[in-house]
C-alpha positions in Angstrom: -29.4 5.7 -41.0 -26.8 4.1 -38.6 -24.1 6.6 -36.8 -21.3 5.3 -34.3 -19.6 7.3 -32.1 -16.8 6.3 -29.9 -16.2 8.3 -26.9 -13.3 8.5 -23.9 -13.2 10.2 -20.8 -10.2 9.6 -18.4 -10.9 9.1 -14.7 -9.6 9.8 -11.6 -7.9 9.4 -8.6 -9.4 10.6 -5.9 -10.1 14.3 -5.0 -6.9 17.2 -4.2 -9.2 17.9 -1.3 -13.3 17.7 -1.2 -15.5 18.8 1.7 -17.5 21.9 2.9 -15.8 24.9 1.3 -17.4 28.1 0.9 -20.5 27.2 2.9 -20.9 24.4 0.3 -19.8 20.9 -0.2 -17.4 21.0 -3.0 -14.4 19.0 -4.6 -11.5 19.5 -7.0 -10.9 16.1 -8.7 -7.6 15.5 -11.3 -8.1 13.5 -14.3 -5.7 10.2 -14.9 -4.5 8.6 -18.0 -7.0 5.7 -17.4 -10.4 6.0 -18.3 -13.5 4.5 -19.8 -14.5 4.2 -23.7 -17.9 4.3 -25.2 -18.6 3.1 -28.5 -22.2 4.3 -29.0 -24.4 3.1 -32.1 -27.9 4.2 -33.4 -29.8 1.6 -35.4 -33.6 1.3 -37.5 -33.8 -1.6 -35.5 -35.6 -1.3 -32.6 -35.0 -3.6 -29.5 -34.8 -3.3 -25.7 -31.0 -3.6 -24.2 -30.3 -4.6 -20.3 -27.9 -1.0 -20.0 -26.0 -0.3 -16.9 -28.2 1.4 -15.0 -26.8 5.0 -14.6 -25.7 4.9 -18.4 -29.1 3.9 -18.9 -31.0 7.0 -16.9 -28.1 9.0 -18.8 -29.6 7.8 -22.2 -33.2 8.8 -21.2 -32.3 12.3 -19.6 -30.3 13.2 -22.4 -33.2 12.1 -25.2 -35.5 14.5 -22.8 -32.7 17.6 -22.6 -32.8 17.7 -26.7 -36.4 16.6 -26.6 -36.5 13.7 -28.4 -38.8 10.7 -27.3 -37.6 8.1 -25.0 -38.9 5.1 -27.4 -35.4 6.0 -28.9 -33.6 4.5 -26.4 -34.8 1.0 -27.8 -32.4 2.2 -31.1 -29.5 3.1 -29.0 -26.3 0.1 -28.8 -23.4 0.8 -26.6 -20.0 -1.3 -25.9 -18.2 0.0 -22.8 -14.3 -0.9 -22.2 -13.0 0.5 -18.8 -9.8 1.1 -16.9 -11.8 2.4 -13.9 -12.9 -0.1 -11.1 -16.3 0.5 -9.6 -16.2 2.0 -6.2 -12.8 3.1 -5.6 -13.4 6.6 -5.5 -11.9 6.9 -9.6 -14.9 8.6 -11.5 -15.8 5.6 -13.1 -19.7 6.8 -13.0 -18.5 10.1 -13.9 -16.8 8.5 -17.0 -19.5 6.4 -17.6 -22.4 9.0 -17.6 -20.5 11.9 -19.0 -19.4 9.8 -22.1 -23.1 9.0 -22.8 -24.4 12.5 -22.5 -21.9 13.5 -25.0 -22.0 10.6 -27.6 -26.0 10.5 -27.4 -26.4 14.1 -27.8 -23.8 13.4 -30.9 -26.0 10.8 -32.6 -29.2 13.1 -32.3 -26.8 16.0 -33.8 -26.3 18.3 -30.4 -22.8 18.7 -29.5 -23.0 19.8 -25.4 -20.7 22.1 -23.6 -18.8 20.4 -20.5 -21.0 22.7 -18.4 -24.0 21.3 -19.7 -22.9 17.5 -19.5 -22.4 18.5 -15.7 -25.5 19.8 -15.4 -27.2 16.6 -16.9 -24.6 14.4 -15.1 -25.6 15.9 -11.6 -29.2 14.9 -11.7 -28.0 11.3 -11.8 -25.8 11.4 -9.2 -23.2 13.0 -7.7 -19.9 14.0 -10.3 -16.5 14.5 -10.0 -14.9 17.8 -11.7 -13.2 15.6 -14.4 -15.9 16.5 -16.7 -14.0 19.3 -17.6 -10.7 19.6 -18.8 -8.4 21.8 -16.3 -8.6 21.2 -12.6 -11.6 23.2 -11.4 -13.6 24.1 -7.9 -16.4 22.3 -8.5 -20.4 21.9 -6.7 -20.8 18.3 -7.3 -24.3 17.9 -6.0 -25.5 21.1 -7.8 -23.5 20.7 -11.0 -21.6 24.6 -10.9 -18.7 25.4 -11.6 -17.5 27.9 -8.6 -14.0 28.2 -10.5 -11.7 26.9 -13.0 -7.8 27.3 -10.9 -5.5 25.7 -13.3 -4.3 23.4 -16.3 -3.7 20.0 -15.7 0.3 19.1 -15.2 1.6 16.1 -16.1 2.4 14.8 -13.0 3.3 10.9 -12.1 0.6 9.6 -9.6 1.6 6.3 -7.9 -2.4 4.9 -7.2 -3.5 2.8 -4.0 -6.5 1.5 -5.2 -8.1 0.3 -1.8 -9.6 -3.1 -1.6 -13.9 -2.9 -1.1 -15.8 -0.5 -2.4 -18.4 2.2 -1.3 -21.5 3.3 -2.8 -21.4 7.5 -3.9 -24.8 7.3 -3.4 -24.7 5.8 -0.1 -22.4 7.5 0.9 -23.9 11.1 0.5 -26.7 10.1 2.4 -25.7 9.1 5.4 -26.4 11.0 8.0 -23.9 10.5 10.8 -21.7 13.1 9.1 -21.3 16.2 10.2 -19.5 18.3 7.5 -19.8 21.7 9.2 -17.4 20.8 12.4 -14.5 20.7 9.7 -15.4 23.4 7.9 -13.1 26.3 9.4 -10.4 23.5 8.6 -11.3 22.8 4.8 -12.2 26.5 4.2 -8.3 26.8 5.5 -7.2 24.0 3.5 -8.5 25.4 0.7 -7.6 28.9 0.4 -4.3 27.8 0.2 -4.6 25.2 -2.2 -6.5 27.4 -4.6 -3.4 30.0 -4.8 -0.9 26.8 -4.7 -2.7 25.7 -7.8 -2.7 29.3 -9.5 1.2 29.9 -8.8 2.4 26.1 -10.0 3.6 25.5 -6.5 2.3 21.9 -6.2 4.6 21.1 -3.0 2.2 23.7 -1.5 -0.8 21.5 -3.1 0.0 18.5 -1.4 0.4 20.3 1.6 -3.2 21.2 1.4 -4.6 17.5 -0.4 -2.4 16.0 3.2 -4.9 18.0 5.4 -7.3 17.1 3.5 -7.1 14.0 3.8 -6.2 13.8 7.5 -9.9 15.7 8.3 -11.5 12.6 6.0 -9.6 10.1 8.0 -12.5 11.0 10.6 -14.9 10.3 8.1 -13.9 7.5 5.7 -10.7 6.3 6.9 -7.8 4.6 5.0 -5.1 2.2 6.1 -1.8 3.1 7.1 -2.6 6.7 5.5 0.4 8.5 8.3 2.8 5.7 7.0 2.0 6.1 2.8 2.3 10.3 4.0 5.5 9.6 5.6 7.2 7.6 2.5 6.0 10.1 0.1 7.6 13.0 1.6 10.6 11.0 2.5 11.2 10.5 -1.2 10.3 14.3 -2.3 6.6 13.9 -4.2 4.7 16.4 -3.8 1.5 15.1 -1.8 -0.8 12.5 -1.0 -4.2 12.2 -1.5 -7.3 10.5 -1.1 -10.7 9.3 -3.0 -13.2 11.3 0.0 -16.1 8.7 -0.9 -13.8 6.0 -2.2 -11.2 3.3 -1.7 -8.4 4.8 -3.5 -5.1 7.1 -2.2 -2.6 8.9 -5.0 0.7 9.9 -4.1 1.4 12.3 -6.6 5.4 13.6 -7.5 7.5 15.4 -10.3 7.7 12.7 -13.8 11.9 13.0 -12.8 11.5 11.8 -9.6 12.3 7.5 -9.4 8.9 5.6 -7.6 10.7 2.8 -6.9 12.2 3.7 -3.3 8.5 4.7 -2.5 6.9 1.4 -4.3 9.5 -0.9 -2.4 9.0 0.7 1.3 5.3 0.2 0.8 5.8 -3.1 0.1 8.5 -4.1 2.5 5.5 -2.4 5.3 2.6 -4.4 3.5 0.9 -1.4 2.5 0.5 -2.8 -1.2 -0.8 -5.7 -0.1 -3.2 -4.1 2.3 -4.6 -2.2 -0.7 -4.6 -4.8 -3.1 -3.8 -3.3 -6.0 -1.1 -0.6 -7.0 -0.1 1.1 -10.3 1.7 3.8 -11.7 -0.1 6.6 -14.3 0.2 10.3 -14.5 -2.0 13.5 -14.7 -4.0 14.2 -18.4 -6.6 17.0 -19.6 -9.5 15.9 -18.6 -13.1 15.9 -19.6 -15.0 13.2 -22.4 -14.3 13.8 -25.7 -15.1 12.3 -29.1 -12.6 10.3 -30.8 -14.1 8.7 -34.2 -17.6 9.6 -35.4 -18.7 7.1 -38.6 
């Protein structure tokens, strides 16, 4: 019998801070209102489809977590429409592999936690905290949840998207980074982020994402990043941050507050055009979800 589901999970921009907290490497993404959608199909026909690769190894480990037999991946169709560039540091794997845990575990009639799907998700790659739906502490190489700090606001997020693109993969293994000589400064950063977060005091957030991203400048840089800082605060949002294996920078402010002075001084100073591409979107629950199930 034939079953479609259609799945959506938002992306991201970028991380509020990421980096070796707690004698770990850990990140707290936020979820935007752009994202990726799944429409996911099982058929009695049998036939072999070219997937994407990671939504193809999240087929298979997903048929082995309920334990059904990998020949079924041969009956599974999916149609993918995105939002989320590759590369740019904007969960787009996250989106993509996260939405096919949940939708196959749907058409083999296993609904999975967000815990779980990050468990799965982790053994792919490396995943962003999106997967669940407040903005949470998160072990991305391990899949654990270290703690869950706060619902999601809807801020406005003015995205940088960054021109090029780097590899998550690649990037976790290089080994010319030396996370522990900035970790007295993220552990810092973080402890007052984390009661930022839990009071609502997001001008106290972006205090914290600014360091943040000012220690990743010394490991993944990005243009003019003093300059974008500067017209931010100038116009009263509350922070800046960055993707920490990506392309992208947010500069994230109140819904009242008018982007315009911000999007034309970036302009007038080439910044825009240095990153290529530039849009406006805001902060949403996050986590995949299923929207129609025929």
């Amino acid at each position: 019998m034939n079953r479609r589901v259609k799945v959506y999970c938002p992306g991201s921009c970028g991380e509020l801070i990421q980096g070796l907290i707690k004698g770990k490497e850990l990140l707290i993404s936020y979820p935007i209102q752009l994202g990726t959608t799944l429409y996911i199909e099982f058929t009695r026909e049998k036939r072999k489809v070219n997937f994407m690769p990671k939504i193809k190894e999240a087929i298979i480990k997903t048929l082995r977590f309920i334990g059904i037999s990998e020949g079924y991946i041969e009956n599974i169709r999916i149609e993918r429409e995105s939002q989320l560039a590759f590369g740019k540091g904007m969960s787009s794997s996250t989106a993509d592999i996260s939405s096919t845990i949940l939708g196959v575990g749907i058409l083999f009639d296993t609904e999975f936690d967000n815990s779980t799907i990050a468990k799965i998700a982790v053994s792919i790659e490396p995943t962003d905290s999106i997967v669940f739906e407040d903005i949470t502490l998160f072990d991305s190489l391990n899949g654990e949840v270290v703690l869950s700090l706060a619902p999601v606001p809807s801020l406005k997020v003015i995205v940088l998207e960054g021109k090029g693109f780097v590899d998550t993969l690649g990037y976790h293994s290089r080994t010319d980074i030396n996370l522990y000589s900035y970790a007295k400064e993220w552990d810092d950063a973080y402890l007052k982020m984390e009661h930022a977060l839990k009071s609502g005091d997001w001008a106290k957030v972006g205090e914290s994402a600014i360091r943040s991203a000012r220690i990743q400048q010394n490991i993944l840089s990005k243009p003019y990043l003093e300059e974008i800082i500067e017209c931010a605060l100038d116009a009263g949002a509350y922070g800046v941050n960055v993707a920490h294996s990506g392309t992208a920078v947010g500069i994230f402010m109140d819904e009242k507050i008018d982007e315009s002075y911000i999007l034309d001084k970036l302009d007038r100073l080439k910044i825009i055009e240095a990153y290529g591409r530039c849009f406006i979107t805001k902060m949403v629950r996050g986590g995949p979800r299923i929207c129609e199930i025929s």
